[in-house]
N, C-alpha and C positions, 0 to 999 in steps of 0.2 A: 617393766611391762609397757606395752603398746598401749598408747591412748587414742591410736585408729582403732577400727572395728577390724577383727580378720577378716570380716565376709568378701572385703572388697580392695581397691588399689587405695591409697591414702587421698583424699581430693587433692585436683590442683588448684593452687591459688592463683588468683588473676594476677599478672605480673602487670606494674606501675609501669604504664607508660609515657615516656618523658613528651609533653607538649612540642606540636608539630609547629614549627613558625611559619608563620602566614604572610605570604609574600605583600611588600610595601606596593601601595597603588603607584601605576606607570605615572610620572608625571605627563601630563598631555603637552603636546607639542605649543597650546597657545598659552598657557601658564609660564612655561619655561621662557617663551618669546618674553612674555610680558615682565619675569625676572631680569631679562638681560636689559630692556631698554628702562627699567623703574619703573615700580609699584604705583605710581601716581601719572605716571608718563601716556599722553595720549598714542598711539603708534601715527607715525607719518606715512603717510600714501604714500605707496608706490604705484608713479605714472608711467607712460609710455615712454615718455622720454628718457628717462631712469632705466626701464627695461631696456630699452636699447642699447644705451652706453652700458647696461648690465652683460649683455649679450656680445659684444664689443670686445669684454674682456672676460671669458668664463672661467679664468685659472684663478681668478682672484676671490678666495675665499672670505676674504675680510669684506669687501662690498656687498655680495652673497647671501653672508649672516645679517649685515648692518641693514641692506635692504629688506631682507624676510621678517626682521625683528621688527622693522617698523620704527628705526632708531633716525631721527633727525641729524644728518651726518653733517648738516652747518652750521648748529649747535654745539655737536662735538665738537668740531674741528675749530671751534672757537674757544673750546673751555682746552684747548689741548695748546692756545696759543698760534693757529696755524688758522685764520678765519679764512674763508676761501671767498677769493677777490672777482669774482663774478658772477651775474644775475641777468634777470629782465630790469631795468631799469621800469618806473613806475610812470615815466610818460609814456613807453613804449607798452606798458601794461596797458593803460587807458585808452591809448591809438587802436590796439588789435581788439579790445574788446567794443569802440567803438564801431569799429570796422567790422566786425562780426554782425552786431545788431543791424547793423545797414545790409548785409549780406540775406539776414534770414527776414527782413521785414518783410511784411505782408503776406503772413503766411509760407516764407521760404519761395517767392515766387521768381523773384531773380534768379537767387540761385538752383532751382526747377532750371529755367529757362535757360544756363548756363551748362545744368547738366546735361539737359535734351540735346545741345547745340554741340558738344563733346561725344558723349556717349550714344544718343536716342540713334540713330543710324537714317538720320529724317524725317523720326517721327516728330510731331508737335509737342511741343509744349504742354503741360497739363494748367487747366483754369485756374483749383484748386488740387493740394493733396492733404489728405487727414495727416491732423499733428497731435497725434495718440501723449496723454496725460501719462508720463513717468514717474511721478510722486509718489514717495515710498519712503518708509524709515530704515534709515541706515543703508550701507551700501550691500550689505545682500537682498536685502528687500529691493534695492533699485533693480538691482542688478536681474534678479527676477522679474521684476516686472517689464524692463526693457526685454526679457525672453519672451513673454508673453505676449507684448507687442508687436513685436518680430509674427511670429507665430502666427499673430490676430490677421496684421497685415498682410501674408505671405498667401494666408488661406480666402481673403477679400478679393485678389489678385486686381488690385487697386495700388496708383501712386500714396507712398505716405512718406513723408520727413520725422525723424525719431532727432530730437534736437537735445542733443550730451547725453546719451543714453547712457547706462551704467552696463561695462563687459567687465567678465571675471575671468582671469586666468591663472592655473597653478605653476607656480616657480619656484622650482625646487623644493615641491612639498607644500610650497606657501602660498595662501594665494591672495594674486594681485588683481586689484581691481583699478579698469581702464574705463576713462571718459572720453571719449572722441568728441569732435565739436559735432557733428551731426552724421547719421545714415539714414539714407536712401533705401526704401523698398520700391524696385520696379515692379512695375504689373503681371512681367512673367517671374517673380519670383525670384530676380539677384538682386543683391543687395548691394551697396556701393556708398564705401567711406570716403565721406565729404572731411578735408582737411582745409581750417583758414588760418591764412599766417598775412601779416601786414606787413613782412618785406616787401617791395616791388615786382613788377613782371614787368621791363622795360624793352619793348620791342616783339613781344608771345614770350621774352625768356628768363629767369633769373637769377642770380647766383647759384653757380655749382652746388658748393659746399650747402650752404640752405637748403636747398630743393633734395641734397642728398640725405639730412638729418629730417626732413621732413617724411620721405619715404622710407624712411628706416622705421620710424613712429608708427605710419603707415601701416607699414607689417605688421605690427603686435596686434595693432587691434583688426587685422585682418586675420589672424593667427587665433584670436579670441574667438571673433566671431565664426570662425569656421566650424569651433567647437558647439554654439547653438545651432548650425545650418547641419550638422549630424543628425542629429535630431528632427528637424522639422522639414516634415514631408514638400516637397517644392519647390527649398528654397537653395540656393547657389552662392554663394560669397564672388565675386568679380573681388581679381585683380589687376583689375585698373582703376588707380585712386582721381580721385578729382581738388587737384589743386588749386583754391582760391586765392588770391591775392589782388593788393589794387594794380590797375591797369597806369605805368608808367610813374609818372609822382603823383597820380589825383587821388582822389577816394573813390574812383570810381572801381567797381570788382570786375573784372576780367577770369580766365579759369584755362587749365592747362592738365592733361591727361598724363599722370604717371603709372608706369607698371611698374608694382614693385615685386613679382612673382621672385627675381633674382634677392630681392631684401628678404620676403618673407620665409625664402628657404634657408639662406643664411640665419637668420633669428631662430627658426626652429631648431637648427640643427643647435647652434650653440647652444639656447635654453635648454636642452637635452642635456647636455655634456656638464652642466652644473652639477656640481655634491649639492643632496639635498643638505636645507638647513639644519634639520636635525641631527644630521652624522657632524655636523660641521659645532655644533654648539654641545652634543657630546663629549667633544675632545678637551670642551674646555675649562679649565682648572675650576673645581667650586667654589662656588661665589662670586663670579666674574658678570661684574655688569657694567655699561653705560649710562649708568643716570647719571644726568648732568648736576646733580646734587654731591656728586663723588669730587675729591680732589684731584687735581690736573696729575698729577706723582700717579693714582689709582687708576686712572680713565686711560693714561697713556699704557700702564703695565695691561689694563683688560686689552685695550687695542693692539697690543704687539703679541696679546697671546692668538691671533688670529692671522694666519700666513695671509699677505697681498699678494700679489703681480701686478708691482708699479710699471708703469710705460709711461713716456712725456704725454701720450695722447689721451692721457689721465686729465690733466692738467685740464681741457675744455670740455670735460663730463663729470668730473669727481670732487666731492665737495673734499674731501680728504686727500687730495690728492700735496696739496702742498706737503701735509704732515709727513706724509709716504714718498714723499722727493727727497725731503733732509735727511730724514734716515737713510734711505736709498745711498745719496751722496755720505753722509756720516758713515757708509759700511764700504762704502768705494765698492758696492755693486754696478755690475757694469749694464745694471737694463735702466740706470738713468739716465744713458747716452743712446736708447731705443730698441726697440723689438728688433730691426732688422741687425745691428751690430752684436746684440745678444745672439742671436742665431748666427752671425756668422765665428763664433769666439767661440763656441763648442763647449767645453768641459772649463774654461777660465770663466770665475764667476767675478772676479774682482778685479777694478782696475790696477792696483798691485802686483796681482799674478799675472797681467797683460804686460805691463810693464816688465817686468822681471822675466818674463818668456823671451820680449823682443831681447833685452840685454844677454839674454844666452844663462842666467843664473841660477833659473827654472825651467822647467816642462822639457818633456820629451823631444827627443830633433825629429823623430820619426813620425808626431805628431802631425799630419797636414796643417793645422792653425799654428801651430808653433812656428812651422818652419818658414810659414807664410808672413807671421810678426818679421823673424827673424830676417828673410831678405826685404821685408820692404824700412826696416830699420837699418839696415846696411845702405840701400838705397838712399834712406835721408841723409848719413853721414855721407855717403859719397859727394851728394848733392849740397852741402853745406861746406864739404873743405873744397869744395869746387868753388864754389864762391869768396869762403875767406881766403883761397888761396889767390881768387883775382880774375880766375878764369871763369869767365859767364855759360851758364850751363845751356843748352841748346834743346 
């Protein structure tokens, strides 16, 4: 006999349902940052100048991550045995920062008078211009504050001097915060990045290369600031920078107009082309960090889990760049002999298989590089049993 009732269908019974798992919180992008460079590790600015040499080379994923992370890469590259042998020297540090102070004394009134004389189109010189207080904690707090500044001054439509304002800019997800030595609000509303460097200006002119790394600088934080001039009703970014420097060997400051619209579009464009950091630190095996507390054996496996694109022109921007030469050379990759010879060698990545193409041992004949090794390798041997043979080549 039934021990339902006939009246009705037998009830159902709730079926046990197995616990739904509940998905692990994302880790956030600046925790994860803060794993890769150590739990205790302060993160190192990323300056203009860094961006630039970043911008320089956007294939390189290792610079990229080491920059985003906020990873002091001359520290690594010393705990990796590869210290990198270049700096500001510390008299030349106290030269330019003397030389600055003399630039903006008195209220910035010199160099006022230097911009007017550059820039102003004849107009005079200002008496005084406001030097808006940027003190703030931390560098977002500067970094807003310097917006607001901007902002304050733009709607005064008054001269003011903003002396190391604090600009923010995102790279690749990350974002970098730039100090320029001072800008300029003019009275209609542009702005105009003041750059001081204590090389020379011997005769109005001065070193190429210099003047070139200076306007490259230039850009980022014209690239920054253009991002608050979005924003604020009035105001215009000028690209044309005002370069300071002493006039000939004295102390005296002199000043010299650069455009760098041709730099700042370049820098855009590459800071674009960059993997963000997050895809880039994704990839990379768990547990993979730089703290300089790790053994040289662990620092150097985290650092090769990270693709480069070494070039010689590493060498005068990258603190890592020696460590990423040896290997380079230790792999007989052939981009330690330059970007332009790597571009012209096509699908041969090694000096090995360059070698072995000219010998005829390797690669395709139908290959244009190949076939190009191959007669200008005929051509040496022509040209060397020409000579052992006595007969002087013409």
């Amino acid at each position: 006999m039934s021990e339902y009732p006939a009246s009705g269908p037998p009830p159902q019974i709730p079926a046990t349902r197995a616990p739904v798992p509940q998905p692990k919180p994302a880790t956030t992008l600046r925790h994860r940052l803060a794993e890769l460079r150590g739990p205790s590790v302060a993160p190192h600015p990323l300056d203009a100048r860094a961006l630039a040499a970043l911008a320089a080379n956007p294939g390189c994923k290792r610079r990229a991550l080491l920059d985003g992370a906020g990873v002091d890469k001359a520290v690594l590259a010393t705990a990796l045995g590869s210290p990198a042998a270049f700096g500001q020297s510390q008299f030349a540090f106290v030269r330019g920062n003397a030389f600055e102070a003399k630039v903006k004394a008195d209220g910035g009134t010199e160099l006022l008078r230097l911009l007017v004389e550059r820039l102003g189109g004849g107009a005079e010189a200002p008496a005084v211009a406001a030097v808006p207080d940027l003190t703030a904690a931390g560098p977002e707090g500067r970094a807003a504050r310097t917006a607001l500044a901007l902002r304050e001054a733009t709607a005064a439509g008054e001269w003011a001097l903003l002396d190391h304002p604090m600009l923010a800019l995102e790279v690749a997800g990350s974002p970098a915060y730039l100090e320029p030595d001072a800008v300029v609000v003019h009275p209609d509303g542009t702005w105009t990045v003041v750059e001081i460097k204590s090389f020379p200006m011997v005769d109005g002119s001065a070193d190429a290369a210099k003047v070139g790394a200076a306007a490259r600088q230039s850009a980022v934080y014209v690239l920054a600031l253009e991002r608050i001039a979005a924003v604020t009703a009035g105001a215009e970014v000028g690209h044309r920078v005002l370069l300071v420097c002493p006039k000939d060997f004295s102390n005296l400051p002199t000043a010299s107009v650069v455009d760098v619209r041709k730099q700042r579009a370049v820098t855009d464009r590459q800071l674009t082309r960059l993997t963000r950091v997050e895809d880039i630190a994704a990839a990379l095996p768990e547990g993979t960090t730089f703290d300089p507390v790790c053994s040289p054996e662990e620092l150097g496996t985290a650092v090769e889990a990270v693709p480069a694109a070494y070039a010689p022109e590493c060498l005068a921007a990258c603190e890592l760049a020696f460590h990423c030469r040896a290997k380079a050379r230790a792999e007989g990759a052939v981009e330690s002999l330059g970007r332009s010879v790597r571009g012209e060698l096509g699908g041969l990545t090694t000096v090995a298989g360059v070698l072995a193409a000219a010998a005829g041992k390797e690669g395709d004949p139908a290959d244009p590089t190949v076939a190009a090794l191959r007669r200008a390798a005929a051509l040496r041997a022509e040209a060397l049993a020409r000579v052992d043979g006595g007969v002087p080549c013409r």
